[in-house]
C-alpha beads as a LAMMPS data file, in Angstrom:
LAMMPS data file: protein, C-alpha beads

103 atoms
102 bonds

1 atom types
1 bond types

-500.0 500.0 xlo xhi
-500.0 500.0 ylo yhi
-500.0 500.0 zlo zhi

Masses

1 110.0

Atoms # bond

1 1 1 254.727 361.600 281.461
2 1 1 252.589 361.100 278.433
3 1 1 249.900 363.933 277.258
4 1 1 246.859 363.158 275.451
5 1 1 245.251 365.421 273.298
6 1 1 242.422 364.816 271.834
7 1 1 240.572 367.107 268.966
8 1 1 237.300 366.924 267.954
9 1 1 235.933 368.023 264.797
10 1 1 237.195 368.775 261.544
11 1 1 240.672 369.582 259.866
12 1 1 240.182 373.559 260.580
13 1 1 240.452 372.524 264.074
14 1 1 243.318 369.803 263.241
15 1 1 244.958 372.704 261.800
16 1 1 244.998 374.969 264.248
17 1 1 245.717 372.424 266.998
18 1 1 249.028 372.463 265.372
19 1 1 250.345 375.395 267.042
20 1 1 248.592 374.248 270.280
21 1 1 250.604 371.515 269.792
22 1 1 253.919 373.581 269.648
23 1 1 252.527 374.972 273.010
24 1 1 252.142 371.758 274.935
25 1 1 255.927 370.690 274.030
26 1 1 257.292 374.460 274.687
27 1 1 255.646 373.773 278.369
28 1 1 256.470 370.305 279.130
29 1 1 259.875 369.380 276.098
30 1 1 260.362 366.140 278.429
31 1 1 256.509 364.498 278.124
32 1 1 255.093 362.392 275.188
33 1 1 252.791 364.595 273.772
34 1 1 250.375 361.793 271.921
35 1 1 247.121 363.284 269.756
36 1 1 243.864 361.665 268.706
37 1 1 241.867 363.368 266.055
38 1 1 239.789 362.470 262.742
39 1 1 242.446 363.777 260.546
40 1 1 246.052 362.473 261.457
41 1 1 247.867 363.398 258.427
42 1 1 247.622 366.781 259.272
43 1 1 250.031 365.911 261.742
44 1 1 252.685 363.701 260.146
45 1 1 255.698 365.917 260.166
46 1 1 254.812 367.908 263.138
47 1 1 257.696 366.663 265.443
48 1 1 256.076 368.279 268.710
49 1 1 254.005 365.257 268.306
50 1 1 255.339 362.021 269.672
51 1 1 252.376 359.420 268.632
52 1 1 249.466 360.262 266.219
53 1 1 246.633 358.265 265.901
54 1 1 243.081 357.976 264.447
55 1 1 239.871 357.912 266.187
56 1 1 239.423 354.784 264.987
57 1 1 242.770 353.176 265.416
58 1 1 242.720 353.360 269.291
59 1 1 242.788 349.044 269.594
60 1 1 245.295 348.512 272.907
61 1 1 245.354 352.344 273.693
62 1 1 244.158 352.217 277.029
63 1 1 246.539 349.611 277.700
64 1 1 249.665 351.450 276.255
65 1 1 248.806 354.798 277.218
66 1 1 246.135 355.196 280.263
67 1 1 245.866 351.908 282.417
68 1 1 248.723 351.801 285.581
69 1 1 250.060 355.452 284.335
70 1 1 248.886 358.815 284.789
71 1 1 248.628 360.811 281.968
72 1 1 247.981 364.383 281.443
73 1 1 244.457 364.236 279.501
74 1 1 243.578 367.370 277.222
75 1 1 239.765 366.813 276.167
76 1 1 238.370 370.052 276.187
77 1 1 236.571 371.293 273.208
78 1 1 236.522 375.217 273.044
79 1 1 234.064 375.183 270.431
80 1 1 231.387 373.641 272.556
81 1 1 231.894 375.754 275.359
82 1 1 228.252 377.766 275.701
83 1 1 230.562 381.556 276.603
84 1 1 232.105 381.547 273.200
85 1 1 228.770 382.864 271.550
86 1 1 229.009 385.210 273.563
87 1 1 232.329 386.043 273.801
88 1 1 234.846 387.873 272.132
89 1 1 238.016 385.391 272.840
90 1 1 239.101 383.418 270.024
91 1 1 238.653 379.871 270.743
92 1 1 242.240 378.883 270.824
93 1 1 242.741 380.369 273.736
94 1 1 240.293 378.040 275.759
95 1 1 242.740 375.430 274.694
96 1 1 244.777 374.502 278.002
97 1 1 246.137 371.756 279.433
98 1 1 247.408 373.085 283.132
99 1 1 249.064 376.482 282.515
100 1 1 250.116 376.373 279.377
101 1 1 249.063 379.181 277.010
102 1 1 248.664 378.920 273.580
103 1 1 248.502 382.367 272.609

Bonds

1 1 1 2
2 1 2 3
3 1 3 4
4 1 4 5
5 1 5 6
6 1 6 7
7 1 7 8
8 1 8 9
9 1 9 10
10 1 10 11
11 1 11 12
12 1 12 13
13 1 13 14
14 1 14 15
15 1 15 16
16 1 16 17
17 1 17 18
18 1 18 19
19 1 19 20
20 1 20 21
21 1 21 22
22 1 22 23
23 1 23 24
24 1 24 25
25 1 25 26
26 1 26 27
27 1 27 28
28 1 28 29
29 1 29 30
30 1 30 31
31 1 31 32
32 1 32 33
33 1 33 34
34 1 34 35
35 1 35 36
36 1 36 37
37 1 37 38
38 1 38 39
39 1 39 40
40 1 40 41
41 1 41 42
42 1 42 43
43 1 43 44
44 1 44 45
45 1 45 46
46 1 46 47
47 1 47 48
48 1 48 49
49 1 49 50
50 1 50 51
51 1 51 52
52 1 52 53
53 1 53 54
54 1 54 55
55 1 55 56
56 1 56 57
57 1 57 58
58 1 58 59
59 1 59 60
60 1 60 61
61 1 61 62
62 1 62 63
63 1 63 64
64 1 64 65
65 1 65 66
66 1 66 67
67 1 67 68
68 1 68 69
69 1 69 70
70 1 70 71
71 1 71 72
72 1 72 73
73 1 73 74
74 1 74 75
75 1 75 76
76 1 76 77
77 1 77 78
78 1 78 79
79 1 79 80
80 1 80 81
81 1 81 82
82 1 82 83
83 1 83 84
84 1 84 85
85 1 85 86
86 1 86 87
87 1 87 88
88 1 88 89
89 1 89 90
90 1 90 91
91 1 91 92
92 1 92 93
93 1 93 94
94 1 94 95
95 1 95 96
96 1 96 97
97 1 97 98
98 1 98 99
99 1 99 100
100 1 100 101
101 1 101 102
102 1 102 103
């Protein structure tokens, strides 16, 4: 099964999408785990990333990754979430795809 994760925003949040990164693959080691961000080179050598790709590289990527499969999509932003202004939580832990905790 593929999982696509996509971060919006800058390379603070590319950066600490690393470690939910290491999350995702500790909960599912068998799925591609495929991310889509502004700033790619942040992760090069992580190897708990399959593919890595730039927002504006996607040509074909509904083809190779969405159309006649059924991937696991991770789209949430934390940061625009409307509680976290009022809330105490740090953001990372909004950052779920199923069960899988970050944190």
């Amino acid at each position: 099964m593929k999982i696509i994760f996509q971060i919006d925003g800058g390379r603070g949040k590319c950066i600490v999408a690393t470690a939910v990164c290491k999350a995702i693959k500790a909960q599912y080691p068998d799925d591609e785990l495929i991310v889509v961000s502004g700033y790619p080179e942040v992760f090069l050598c992580n190897n708990n990333v399959d593919e890595n790709l730039r927002f504006n590289e996607l040509q074909y990527f509904w083809q190779r990754h969405i159309e006649h499969k059924e991937p696991k999509l991770m789209l949430h932003n934390p940061v625009r979430r409307s509680l976290l202004t009022t809330s105490r939580r740090k953001p990372i832990s909004d950052w779920r795809i199923s069960n899988t905790q970050c944190f």
